[in-house]
C-alpha positions, 0 to 999 in steps of 0.5 A, a space after each residue: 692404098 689403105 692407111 693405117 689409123 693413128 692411135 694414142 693408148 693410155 695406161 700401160 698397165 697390165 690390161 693393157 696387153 690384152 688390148 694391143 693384141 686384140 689391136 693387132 688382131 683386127 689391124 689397120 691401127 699404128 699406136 703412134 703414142 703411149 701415154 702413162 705416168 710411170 714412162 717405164 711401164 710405156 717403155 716395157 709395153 712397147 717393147 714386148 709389142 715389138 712397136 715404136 710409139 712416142 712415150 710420154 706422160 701430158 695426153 693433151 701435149 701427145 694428142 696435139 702433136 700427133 693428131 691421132 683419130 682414136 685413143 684407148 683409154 686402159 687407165 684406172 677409174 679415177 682418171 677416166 673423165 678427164 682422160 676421155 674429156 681431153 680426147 673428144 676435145 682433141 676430136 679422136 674417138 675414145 674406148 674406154 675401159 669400164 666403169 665409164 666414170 666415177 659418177 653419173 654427173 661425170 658419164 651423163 658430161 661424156 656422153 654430152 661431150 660425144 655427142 657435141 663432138 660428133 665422136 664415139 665414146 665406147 666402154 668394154 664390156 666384154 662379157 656380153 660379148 661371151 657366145 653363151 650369153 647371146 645364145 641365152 639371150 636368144 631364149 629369152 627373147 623366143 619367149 620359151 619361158 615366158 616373161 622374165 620374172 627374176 635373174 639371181 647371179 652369184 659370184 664368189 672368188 679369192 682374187 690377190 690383184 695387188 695394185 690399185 684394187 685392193 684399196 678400191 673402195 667399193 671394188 666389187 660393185 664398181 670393178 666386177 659387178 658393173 660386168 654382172 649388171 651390165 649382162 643381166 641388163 642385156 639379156 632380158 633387155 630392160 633397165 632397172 629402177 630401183 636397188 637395195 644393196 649392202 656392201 661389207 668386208 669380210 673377217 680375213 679379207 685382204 682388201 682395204 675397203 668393202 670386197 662384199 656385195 649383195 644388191 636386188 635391182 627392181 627393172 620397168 618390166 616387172 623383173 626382180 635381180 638378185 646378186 651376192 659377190 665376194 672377192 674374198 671368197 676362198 674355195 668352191 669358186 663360182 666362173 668369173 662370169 657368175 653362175 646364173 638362174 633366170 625365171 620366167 613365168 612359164 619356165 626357167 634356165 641355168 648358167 653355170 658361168 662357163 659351158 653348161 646351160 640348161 632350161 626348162 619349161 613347165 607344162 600346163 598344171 594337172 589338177 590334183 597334182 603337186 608339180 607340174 611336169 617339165 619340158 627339156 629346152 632346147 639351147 639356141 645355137 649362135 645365129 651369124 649376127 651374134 657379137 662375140 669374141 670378149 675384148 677382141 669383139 668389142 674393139 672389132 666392133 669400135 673400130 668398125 665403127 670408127 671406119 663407118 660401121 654401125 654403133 656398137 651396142 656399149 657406146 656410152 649413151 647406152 653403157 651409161 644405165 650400166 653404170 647406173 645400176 652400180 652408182 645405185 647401188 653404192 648410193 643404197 648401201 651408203 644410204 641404208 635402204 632402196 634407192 631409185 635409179 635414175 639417168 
């Protein structure tokens, strides 16, 4: 007979329901402890998941009492590290909600600390787990347009979160963006550089601090990536997932941010005339291998590998030239001007 393992949820916020039915979903996982420092939100989410967790507000004082093998970190940013630094020490395995950590010293510390332990550190990012951007992963990797010269990713919406992300500061970059950069780092499978960013808040926006971005990333290869964002942005509204233009040196494709994905590929140039014709791409359907499903694909794959499976792809040690890009980019906007990234 099989036994379930024991986990230890924090943060019971509204996030938090998405991962306990993802949880579900998979199976195998009792949530023996809900951790949160208001313990009615503990309460609540307990109850509509129909579970009987301890409910308290010390991690440390639970993970010592219950022992448990994993804990799910669904708290906000400002309390990341010390939340996955007490779990590794308790010698659980830890996902987390991103970004990872406040700075690069705390996420350069983590991932030393799992790998010390001898744990998984695992952050959601569950955009690169949309079918589409694997299927345009695919194209690029065939080499159908050749070598990847720019990706140039806007975003524009009018979110009204209330809560902690309205007086975020930097909450653009460091709660939204990071999706953004993360997924252009996979699908041309390179790492960036250097970045140029500027952040500002808008006339009538309802956020405190900075809710606007523009940042262009330089990456090893050659590659150049352009991003404008607003989330005090009203009307004409782009897909959470941004809408998407990558050249390559032979052809180009289009991502609206949802269903529609085109590319295109230039045919040799004819002497005397202006442009050259193109050819219509095929789309790559999604090959068995492919990870999806969003949050549901990342928490499968953790607790795969929690149970011996093989290391999913946003462990920490790798989520980390993610968060790069985004510190970057503060650092660029802070300082006035380009600035180097380094892990």
């Amino acid at each position: 007979m099989t036994t379930n393992q024991r986990a230890v949820l924090t943060g019971a916020g509204a996030m938090s329901r998405k991962w306990l039915d993802a949880i579900k979903t998979v199976g195998g996982v009792d949530i023996v402890g809900i951790v949160d420092i208001n313990p009615a939100n503990a309460e609540a989410r307990a109850a509509e998941q129909n579970i009987n967790p301890e409910i308290g507000t010390d991690l440390k004082a639970m993970l010592d009492r219950l022992s448990p093998e994993i804990v799910f970190d669904v708290a906000i940013p400002a309390v990341r590290h010390g939340i996955v630094a007490t779990a590794l020490s308790a010698g659980a395995h830890v996902l987390s909600e991103k970004p990872m950590a406040e700075t690069l010293d705390q996420a350069r510390d983590l991932v030393a600390r799992a790998e010390a332990a001898g744990r998984l550190h695992v952050v959601i990012q569950n955009r690169r787990y949309l079918a589409q951007l694997r299927r345009i992963r695919r194209l690029v990797a065939s080499g159908a347009i050749g070598g990847i010269t720019g990706v140039h990713c806007d975003f524009f919406l009018d979110p009204h979160f209330g809560g902690f992300r309205e007086q975020m500061p930097h909450v653009l970059l460091l709660d939204m963006a990071v999706h953004t950069f993360d997924a252009a780092r996979f699908v041309i499978d390179d790492a960036a550089t250097s970045v140029y960013a500027e952040e500002w808040n808008p006339a009538g926006s309802w956020y405190e601090r900075d809710a606007s971005a523009f940042a262009s990333f330089r990456f090893s290869q050659g590659a150049v990536m352009t991003y404008r964002g607003s989330w005090a942005a009203p009307g004409l509204r782009t897909s959470w997932e941004s809408t998407w233009r990558i050249t390559g040196t032979e052809g180009s494709i289009l991502w609206d941010g949802a269903d529609d994905i085109r590319a295109e590929r230039a045919q040799p140039h004819v002497a005397g005339k202006l442009l050259p014709d193109t050819q219509v791409l095929e789309i790559p359907a999604l090959d068995p291998a492919d990870r999806i499903g969003g949050h549901l694909g990342v928490i499968t794959d953790f607790l795969m590998a929690t149970r011996g499976g093989p290391t999913p792809e946003t462990v920490s040690r790798e989520n980390i030239k993610s968060l790069a890009m985004v510190l970057g980019a503060i650092d660029s906007s802070t300082a006035g001007r380009r600035v180097e990234i380094i892990i």
